[in-house]
Backbone as numpy.savetxt, mean C-alpha at the origin, in Angstrom:
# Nx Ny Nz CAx CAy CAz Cx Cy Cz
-24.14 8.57 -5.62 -23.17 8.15 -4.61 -21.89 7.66 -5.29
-20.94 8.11 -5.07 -19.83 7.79 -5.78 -19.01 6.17 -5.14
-18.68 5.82 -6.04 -17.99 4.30 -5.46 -16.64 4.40 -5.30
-16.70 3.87 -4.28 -15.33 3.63 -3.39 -14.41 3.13 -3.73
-12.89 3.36 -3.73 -11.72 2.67 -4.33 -10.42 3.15 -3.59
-9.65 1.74 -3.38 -9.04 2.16 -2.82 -7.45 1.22 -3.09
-6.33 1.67 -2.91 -5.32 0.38 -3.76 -5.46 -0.82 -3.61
-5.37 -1.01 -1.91 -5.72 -2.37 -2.05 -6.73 -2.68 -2.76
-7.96 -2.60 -3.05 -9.12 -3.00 -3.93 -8.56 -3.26 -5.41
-7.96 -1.90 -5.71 -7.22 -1.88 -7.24 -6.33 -3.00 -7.42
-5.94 -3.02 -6.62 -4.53 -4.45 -6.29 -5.18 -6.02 -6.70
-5.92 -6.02 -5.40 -6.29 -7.44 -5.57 -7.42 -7.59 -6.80
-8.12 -6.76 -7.38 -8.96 -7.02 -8.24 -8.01 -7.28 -9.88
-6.92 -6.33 -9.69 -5.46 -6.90 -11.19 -5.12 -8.07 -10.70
-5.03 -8.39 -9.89 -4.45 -9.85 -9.54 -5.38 -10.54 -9.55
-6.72 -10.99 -9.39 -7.42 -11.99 -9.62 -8.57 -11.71 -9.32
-9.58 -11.45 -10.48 -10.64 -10.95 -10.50 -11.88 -11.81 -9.22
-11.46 -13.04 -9.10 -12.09 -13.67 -8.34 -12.16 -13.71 -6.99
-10.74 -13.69 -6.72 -10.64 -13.12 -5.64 -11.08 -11.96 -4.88
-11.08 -10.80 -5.73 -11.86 -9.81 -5.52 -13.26 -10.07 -5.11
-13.96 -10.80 -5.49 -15.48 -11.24 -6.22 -15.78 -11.63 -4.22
-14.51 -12.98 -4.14 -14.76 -13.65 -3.29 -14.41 -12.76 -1.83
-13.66 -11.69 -1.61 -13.25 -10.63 -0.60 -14.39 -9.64 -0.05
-14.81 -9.01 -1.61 -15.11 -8.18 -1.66 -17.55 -7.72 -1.89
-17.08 -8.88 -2.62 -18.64 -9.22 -3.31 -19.54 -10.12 -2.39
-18.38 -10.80 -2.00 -19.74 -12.12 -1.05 -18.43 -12.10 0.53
-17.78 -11.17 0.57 -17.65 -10.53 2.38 -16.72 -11.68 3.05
-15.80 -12.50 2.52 -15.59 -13.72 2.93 -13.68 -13.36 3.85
-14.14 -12.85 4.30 -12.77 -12.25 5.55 -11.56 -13.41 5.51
-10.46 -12.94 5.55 -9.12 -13.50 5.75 -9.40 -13.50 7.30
-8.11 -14.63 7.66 -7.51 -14.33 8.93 -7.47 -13.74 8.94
-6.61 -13.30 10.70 -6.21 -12.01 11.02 -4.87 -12.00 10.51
-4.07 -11.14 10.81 -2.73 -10.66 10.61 -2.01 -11.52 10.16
-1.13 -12.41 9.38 0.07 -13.37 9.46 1.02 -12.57 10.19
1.88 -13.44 10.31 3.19 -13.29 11.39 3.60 -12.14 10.55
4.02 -12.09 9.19 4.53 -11.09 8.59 3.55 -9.87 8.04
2.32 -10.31 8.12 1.84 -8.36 8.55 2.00 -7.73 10.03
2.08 -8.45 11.15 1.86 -7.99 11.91 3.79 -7.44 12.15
4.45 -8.64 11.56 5.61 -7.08 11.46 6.04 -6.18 10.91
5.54 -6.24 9.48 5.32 -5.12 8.64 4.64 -3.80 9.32
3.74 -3.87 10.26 2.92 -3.46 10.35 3.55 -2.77 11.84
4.29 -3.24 12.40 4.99 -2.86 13.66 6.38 -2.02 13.28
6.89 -2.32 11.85 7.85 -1.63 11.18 7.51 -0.32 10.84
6.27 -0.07 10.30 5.86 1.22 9.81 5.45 2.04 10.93
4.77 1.39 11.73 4.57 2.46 13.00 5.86 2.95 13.90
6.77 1.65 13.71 7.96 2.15 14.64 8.75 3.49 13.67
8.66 3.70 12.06 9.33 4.42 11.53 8.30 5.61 11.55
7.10 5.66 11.43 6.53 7.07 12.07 7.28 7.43 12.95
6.79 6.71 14.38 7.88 7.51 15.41 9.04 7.96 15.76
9.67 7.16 14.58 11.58 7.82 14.58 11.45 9.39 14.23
10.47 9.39 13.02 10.48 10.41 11.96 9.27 11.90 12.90
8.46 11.33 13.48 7.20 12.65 13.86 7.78 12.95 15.35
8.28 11.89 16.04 8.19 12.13 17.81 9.48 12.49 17.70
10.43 12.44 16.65 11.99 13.25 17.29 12.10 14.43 17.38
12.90 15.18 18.85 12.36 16.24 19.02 13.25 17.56 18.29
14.24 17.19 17.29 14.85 17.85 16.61 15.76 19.06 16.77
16.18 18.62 18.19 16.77 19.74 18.89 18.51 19.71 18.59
18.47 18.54 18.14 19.98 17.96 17.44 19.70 17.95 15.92
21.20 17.45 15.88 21.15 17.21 13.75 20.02 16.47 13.57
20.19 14.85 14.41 20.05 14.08 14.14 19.71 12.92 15.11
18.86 12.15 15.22 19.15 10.49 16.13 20.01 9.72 16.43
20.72 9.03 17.57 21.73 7.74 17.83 20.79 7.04 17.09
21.08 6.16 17.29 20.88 4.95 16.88 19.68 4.24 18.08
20.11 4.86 19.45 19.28 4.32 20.50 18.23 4.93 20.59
17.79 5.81 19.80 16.62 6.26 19.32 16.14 5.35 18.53
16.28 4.98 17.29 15.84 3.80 16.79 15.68 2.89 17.34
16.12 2.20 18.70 16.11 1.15 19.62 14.90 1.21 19.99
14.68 2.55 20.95 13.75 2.80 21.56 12.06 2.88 20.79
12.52 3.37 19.51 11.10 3.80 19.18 10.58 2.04 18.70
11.37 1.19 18.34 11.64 -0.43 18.07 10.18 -1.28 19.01
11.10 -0.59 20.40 10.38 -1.42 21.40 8.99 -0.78 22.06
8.94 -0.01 21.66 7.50 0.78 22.04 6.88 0.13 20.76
7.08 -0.74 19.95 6.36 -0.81 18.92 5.74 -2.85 18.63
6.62 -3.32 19.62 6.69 -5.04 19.31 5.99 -5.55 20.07
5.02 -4.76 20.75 4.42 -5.71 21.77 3.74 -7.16 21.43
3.19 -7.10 20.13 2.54 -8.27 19.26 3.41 -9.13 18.68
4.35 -9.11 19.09 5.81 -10.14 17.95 6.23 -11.27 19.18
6.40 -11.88 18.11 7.32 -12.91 18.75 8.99 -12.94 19.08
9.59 -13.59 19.95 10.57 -13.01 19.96 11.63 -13.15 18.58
11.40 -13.80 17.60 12.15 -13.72 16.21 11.83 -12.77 15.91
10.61 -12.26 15.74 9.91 -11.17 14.86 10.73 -9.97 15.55
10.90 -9.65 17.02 11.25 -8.79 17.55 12.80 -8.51 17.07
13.62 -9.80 17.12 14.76 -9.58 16.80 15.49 -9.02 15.12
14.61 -9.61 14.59 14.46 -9.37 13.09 13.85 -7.93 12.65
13.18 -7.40 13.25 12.57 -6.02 13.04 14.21 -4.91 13.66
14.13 -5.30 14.89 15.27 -4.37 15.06 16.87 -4.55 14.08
16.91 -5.61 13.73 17.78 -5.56 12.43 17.26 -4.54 11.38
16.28 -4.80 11.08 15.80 -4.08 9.87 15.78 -2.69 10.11
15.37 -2.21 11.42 15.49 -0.68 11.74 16.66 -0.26 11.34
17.70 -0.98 12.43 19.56 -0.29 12.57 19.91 -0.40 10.68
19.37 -1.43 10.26 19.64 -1.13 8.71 19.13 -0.12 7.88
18.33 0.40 7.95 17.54 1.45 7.57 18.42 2.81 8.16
18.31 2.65 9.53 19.59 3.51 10.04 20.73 4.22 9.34
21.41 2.81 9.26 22.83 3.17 8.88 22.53 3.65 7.19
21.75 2.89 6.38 21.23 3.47 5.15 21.08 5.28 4.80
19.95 5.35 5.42 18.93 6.79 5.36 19.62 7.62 6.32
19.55 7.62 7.67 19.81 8.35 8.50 21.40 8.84 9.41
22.11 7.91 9.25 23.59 7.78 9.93 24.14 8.90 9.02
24.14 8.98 7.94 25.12 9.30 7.04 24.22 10.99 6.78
23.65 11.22 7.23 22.78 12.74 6.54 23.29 13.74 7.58
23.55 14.89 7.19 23.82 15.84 8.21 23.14 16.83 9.14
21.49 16.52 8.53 20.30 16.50 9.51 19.15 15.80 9.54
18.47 15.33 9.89 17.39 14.87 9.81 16.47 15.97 9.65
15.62 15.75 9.18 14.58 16.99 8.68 13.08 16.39 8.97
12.24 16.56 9.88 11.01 16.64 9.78 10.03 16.69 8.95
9.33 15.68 8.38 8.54 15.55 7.12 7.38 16.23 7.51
6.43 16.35 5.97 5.08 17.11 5.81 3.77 16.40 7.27
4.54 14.80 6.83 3.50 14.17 7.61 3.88 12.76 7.19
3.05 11.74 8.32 3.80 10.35 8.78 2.06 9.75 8.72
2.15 8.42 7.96 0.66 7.58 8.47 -0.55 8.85 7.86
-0.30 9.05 7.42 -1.39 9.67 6.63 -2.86 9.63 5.71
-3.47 9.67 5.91 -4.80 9.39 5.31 -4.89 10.74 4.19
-5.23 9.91 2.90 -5.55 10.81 2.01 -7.00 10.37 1.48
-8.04 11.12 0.72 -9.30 10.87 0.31 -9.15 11.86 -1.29
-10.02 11.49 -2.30 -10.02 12.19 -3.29 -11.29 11.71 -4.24
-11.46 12.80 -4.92 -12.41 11.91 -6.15 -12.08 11.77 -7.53
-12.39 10.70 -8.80 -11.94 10.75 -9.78 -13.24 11.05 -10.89
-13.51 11.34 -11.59 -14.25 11.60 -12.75 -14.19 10.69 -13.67
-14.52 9.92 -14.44 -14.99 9.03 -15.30 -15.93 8.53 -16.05
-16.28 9.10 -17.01 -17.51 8.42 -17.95 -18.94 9.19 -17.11
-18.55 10.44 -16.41 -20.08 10.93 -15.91 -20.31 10.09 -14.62
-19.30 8.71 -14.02 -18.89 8.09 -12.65 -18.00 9.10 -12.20
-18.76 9.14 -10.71 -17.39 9.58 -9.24 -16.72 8.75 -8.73
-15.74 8.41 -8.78 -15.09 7.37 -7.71 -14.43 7.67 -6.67
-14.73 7.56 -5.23 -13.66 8.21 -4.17 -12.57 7.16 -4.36
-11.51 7.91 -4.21 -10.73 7.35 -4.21 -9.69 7.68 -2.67
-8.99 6.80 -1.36 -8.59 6.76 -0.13 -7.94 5.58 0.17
-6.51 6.03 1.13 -5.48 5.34 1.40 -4.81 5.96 2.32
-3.96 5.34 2.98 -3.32 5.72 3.86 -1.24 6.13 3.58
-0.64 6.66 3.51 0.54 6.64 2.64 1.69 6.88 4.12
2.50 6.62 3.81 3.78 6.13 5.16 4.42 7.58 5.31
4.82 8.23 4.34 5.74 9.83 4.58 5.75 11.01 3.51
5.52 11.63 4.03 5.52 13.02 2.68 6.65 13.99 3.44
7.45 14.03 2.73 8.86 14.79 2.65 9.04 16.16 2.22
9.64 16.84 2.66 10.20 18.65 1.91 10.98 18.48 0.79
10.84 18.54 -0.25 12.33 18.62 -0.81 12.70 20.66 -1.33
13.50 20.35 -1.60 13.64 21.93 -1.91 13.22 22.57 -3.03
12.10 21.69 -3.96 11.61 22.49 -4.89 9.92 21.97 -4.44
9.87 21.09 -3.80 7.86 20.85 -3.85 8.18 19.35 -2.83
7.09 18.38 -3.17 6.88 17.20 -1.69 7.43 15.87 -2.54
8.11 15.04 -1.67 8.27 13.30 -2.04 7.09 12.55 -0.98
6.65 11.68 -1.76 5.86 10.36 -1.24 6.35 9.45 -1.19
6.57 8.93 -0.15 7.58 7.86 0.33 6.38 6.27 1.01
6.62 5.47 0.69 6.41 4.81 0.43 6.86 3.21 1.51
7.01 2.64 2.09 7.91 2.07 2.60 7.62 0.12 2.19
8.51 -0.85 1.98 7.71 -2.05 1.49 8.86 -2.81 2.76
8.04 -3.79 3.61 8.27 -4.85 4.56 8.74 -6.37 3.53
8.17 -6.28 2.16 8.51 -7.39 1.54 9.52 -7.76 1.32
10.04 -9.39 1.13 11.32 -9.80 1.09 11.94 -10.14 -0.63
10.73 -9.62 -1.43 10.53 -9.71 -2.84 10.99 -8.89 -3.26
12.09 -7.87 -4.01 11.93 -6.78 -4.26 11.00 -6.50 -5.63
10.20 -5.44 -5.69 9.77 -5.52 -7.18 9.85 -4.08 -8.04
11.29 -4.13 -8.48 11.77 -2.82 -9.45 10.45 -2.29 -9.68
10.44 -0.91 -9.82 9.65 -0.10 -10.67 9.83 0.20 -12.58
9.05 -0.46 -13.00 9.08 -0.28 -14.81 9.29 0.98 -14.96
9.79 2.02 -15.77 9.13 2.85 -15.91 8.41 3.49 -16.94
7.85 2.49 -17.77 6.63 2.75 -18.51 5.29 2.32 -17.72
5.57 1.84 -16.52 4.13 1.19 -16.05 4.48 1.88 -15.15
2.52 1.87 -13.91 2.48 3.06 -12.92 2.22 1.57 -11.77
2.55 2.17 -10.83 2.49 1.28 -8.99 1.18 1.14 -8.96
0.46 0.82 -8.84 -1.37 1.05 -8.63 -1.25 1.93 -6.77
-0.80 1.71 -6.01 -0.58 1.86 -4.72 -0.17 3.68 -4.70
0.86 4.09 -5.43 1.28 5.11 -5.82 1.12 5.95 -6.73
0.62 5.43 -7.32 -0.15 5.92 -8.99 -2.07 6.30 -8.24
-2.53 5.56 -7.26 -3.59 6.04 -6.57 -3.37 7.50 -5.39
-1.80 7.50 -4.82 -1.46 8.55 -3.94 -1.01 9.51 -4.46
-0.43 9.42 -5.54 -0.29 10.75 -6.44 -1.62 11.32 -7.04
-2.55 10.87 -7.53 -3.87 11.55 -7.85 -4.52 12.27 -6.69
-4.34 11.44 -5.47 -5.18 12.26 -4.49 -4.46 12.94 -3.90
-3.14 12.95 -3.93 -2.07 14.10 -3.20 -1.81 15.31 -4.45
-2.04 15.14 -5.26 -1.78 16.04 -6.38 -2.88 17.08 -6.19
-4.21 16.26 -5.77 -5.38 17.21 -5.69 -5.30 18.17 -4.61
-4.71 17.75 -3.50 -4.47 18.62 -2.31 -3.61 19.49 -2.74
-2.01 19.24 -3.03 -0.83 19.88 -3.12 -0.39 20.31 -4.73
-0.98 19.86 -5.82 -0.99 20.33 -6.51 0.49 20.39 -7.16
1.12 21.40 -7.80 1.86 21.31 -8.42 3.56 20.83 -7.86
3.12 21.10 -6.07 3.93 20.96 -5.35 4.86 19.61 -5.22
3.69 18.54 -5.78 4.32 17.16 -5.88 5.26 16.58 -6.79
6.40 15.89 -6.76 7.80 16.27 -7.44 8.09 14.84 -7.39
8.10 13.71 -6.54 8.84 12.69 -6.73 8.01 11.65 -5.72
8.32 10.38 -6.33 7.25 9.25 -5.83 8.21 7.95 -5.15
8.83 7.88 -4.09 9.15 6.87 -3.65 8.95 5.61 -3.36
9.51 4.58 -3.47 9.45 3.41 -3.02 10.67 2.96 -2.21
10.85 2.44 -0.85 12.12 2.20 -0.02 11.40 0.95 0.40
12.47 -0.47 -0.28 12.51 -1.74 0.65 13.38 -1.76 1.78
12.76 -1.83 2.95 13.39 -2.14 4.07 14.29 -2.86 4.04
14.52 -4.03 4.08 15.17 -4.99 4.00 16.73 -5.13 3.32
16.71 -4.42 2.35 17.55 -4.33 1.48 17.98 -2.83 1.21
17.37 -1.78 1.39 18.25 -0.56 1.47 17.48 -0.31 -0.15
16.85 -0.97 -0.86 16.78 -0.63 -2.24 15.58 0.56 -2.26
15.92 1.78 -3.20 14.75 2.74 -3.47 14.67 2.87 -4.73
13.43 2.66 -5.09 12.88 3.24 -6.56 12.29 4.36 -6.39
13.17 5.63 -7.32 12.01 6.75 -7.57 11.78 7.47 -9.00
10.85 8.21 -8.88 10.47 8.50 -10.38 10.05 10.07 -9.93
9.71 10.84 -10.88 9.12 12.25 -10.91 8.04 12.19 -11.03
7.18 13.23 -10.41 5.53 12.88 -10.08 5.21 14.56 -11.29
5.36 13.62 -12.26 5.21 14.53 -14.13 4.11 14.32 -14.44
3.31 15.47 -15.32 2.65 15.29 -15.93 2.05 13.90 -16.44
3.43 13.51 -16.77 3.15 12.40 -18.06 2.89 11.05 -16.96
3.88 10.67 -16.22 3.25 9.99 -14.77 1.52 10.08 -14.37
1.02 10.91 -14.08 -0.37 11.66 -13.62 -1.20 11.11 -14.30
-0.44 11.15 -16.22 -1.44 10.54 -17.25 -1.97 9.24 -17.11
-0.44 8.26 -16.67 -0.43 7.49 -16.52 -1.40 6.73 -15.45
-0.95 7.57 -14.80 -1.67 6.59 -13.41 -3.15 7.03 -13.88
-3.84 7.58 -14.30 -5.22 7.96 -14.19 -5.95 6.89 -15.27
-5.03 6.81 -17.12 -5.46 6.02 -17.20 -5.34 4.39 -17.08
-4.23 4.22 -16.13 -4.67 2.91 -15.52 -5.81 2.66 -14.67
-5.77 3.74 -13.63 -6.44 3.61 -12.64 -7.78 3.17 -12.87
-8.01 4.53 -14.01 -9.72 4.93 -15.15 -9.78 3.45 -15.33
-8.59 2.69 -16.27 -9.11 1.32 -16.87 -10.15 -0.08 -15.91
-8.99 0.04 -14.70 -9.32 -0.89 -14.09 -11.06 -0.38 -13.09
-10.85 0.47 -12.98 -12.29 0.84 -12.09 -13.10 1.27 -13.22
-13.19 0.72 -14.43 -14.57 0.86 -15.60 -14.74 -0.76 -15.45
-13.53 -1.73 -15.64 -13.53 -2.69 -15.51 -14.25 -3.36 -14.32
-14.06 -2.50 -13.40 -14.34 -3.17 -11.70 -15.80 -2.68 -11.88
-16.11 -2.09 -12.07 -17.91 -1.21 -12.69 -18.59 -1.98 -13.15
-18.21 -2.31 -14.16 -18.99 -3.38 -14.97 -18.72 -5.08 -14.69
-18.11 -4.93 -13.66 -17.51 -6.88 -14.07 -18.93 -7.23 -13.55
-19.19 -8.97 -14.41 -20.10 -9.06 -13.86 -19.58 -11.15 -13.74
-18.32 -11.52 -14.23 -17.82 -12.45 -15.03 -17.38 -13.09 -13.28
-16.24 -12.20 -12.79 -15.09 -12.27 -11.99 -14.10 -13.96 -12.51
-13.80 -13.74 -13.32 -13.24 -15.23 -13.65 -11.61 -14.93 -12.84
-11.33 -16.28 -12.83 -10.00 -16.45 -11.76 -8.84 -16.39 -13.04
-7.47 -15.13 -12.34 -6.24 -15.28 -13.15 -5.53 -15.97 -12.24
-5.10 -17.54 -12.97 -4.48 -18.48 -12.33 -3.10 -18.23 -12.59
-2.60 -18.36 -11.10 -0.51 -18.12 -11.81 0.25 -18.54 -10.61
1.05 -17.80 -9.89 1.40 -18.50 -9.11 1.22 -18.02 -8.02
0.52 -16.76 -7.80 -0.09 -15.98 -6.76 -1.01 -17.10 -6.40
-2.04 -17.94 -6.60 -2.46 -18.88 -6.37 -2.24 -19.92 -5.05
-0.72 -20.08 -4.95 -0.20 -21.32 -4.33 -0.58 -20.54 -2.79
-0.37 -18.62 -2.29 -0.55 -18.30 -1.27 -2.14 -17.81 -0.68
-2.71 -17.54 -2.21 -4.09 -17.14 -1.82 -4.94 -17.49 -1.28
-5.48 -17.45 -0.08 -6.65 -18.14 0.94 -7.65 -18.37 0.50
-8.18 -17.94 -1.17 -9.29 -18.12 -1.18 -9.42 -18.84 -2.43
-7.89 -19.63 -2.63 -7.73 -21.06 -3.68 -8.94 -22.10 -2.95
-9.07 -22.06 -1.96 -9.64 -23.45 -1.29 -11.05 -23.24 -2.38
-11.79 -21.97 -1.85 -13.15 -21.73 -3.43 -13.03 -22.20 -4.65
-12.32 -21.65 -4.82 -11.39 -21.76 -6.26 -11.48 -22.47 -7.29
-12.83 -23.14 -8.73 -12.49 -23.75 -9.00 -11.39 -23.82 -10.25
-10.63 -22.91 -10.53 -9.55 -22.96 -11.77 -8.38 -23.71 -10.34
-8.24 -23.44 -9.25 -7.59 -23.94 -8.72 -7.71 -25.96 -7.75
-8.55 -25.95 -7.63 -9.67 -27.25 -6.72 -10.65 -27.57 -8.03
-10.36 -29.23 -7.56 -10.94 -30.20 -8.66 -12.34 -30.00 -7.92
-12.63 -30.18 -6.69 -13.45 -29.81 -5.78 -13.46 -28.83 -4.55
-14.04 -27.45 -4.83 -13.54 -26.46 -4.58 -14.79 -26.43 -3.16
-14.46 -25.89 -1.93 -15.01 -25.86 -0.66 -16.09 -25.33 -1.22
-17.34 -25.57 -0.36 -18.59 -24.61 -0.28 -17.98 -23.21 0.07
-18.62 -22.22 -0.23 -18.42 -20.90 0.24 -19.59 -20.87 1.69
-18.28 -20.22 2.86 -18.99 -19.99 4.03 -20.36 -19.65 4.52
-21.30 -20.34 5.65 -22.28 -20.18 5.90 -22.63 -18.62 5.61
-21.70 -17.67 6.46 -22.12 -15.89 6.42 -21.74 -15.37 5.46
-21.28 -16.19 4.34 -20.81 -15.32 2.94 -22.08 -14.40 2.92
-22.24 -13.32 2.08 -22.96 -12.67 1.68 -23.35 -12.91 0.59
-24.85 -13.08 0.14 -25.90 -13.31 -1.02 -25.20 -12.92 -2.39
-25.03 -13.43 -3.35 -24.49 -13.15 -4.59 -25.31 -11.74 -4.89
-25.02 -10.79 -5.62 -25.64 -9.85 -5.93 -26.36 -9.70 -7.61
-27.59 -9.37 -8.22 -28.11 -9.67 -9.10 -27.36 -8.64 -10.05
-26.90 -7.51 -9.45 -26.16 -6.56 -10.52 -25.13 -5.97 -9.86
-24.14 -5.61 -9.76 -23.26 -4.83 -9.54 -23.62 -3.61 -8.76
-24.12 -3.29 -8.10 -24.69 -1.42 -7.92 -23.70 -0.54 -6.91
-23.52 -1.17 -6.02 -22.46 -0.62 -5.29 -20.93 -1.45 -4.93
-19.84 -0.62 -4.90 -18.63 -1.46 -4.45 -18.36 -0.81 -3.00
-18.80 -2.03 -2.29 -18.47 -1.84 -0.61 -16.97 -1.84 -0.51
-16.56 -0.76 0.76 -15.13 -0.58 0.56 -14.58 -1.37 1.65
C-alpha cells in the first residue's frame, strides 16, 4: 500500500516535526477556518469563476464581472472580510487582466492532481489540489495563487514543497508539456516564476525523496522551536514551548508502537 503525501503534510512536517506528530499521528484537529482562511479560501473560488465561467465571447471582462463573481463567493465573511476581498479582486484586475488584450481560457481551475513517487523500493502517492494551469505558446504554466500578507520570494536554488509536489505529479500527466511554475501574491501584485527544467524536477524530487524517507522513518518527532511557534495551536502540547504543557485531548488517538502507515 503506498503512503500518502501530500504538501500540506510535506509543509507542516519541515516546519515542525512535532507538530506533524501532534496533527497527524495522534488526530488532534485544529479549529475550523480562521477569519483569514475562510477568505483566502473565498478568494480562490471567486478567481476560478472569473477565469472557467467567463463566457469568452469578448476580449475580455469589466471589471463588474469581477464584482459579480466577488459576491457569489462571500457568503461566509464578515462584512470587513467582504470589503477587503473585493479590494483584492479589482487589484488583481487592474494587475493581470485590465491591461491584456484577451483573456484566454486556462487548461483548468481548482484542480485535483494524484501521482506516485518511487523511492528506496517505497510508493508514495503523492495529491493536491492546484489553483490554474495555463496555455502558453510552447507547453502549460502552474499558477499558483497566495492570500498571504507575508510575501515569501522564491530562492532559486531551493524548490516550493507546494510546487515542487505539483510539478512531479503534473509532469507525470503532461509531461514534457510543462514549462513554467508560478507563484502570484494577491495582495501585492507580486509573481515569482521559474522554468519547470529538468534540473528543477531534480530538485524537487530530491527534496521531496528527502523529507518523505525522513517522514518514513521518524520515530523521534522532536519540536523545531522558532517563531512559527508564537501562532501554532498545538504550542499549548508543546513541551520545548510550555513549562507545563496541556494534557493531550481525551479523543487524541493512541500513540502508535511503529510507524506503519501515514494517514492522509
Amino acid at each position: 500500500m503506498p503512503y500518502e503525501l501530500s504538501a500540506t503534510k510535506l509543509q507542516v512536517y519541515q516546519r515542525c516535526p512535532q507538530a506533524y506528530y501532534f496533527r497527524y499521528e495522534r488526530g488532534i484537529k485544529q479549529p475550523s477556518f480562521s477569519n483569514s482562511d475562510a477568505l483566502g479560501t473565498a478568494l480562490h473560488l471567486a478567481l476560478a469563476k472569473i477565469y472557467w465561467e467567463w463566457h469568452y465571447l469578448e476580449a475580455k471582462p469589466g471589471r463588474d464581472w469581477i464584482d459579480f463573481c466577488w459576491s457569489a463567493n462571500q457568503k461566509k465573511l464578515d462584512d470587513s472580510q467582504i470589503y477587503e476581498g473585493l479590494a483584492i479582486l479589482r487589484f488583481y484586475y487592474s494587475c493581470f487582466i485590465a491591461s491584456l488584450p484577451a483573456l484566454h481560457k486556462p487548461v483548468a481551475v481548482e484542480g485535483q492532481i494524484k501521482a506516485s513517487l518511487q523511492v528506496e523500493n517505497l510508493e508514495f502517492s503523492l495529491s493536491g489540489r492546484y489553483d490554474r494551469l495555463d496555455w502558453l505558446d510552447d507547453g502549460l504554466e502552474l499558477i499558483d495563487y497566495k492570500s498571504n500578507k507575508v510575501v515569501k520570494p522564491l530562492e532559486p536554488d531551493a524548490v516550493d514543497l507546494q510546487l515542487g509536489l505539483y510539478y512531479l505529479a503534473l509532469e507525470q500527466k503532461y509531461g514534457k508539456s510543462m514549462k513554467r511554475l508560478s507563484l502570484i501574491y494577491l495582495r501585492t501584485g507580486e509573481t515569482f516564476s521559474f522554468d519547470a527544467s529538468p534540473e528543477y524536477k531534480e530538485m524537487a524530487e530530491e527534496t521531496i525523496t528527502e523529507i518523505a524517507l525522513r517522514l518514513r522513518e521518524e520515530c523521534q518527532w522532536e519540536p523545531a522551536s522558532g517563531e512559527q511557534c508564537a501562532k501554532c495551536y498545538y504550542a499549548r502540547y508543546c513541551p520545548a514551548v510550555q513549562d507545563e504543557p496541556q494534557p493531550l485531548p481525551a479523543d487524541a488517538k493512541p500513540p502508535k508502537p511503529l510507524q506503519l502507515v501515514l494517514d492522509f
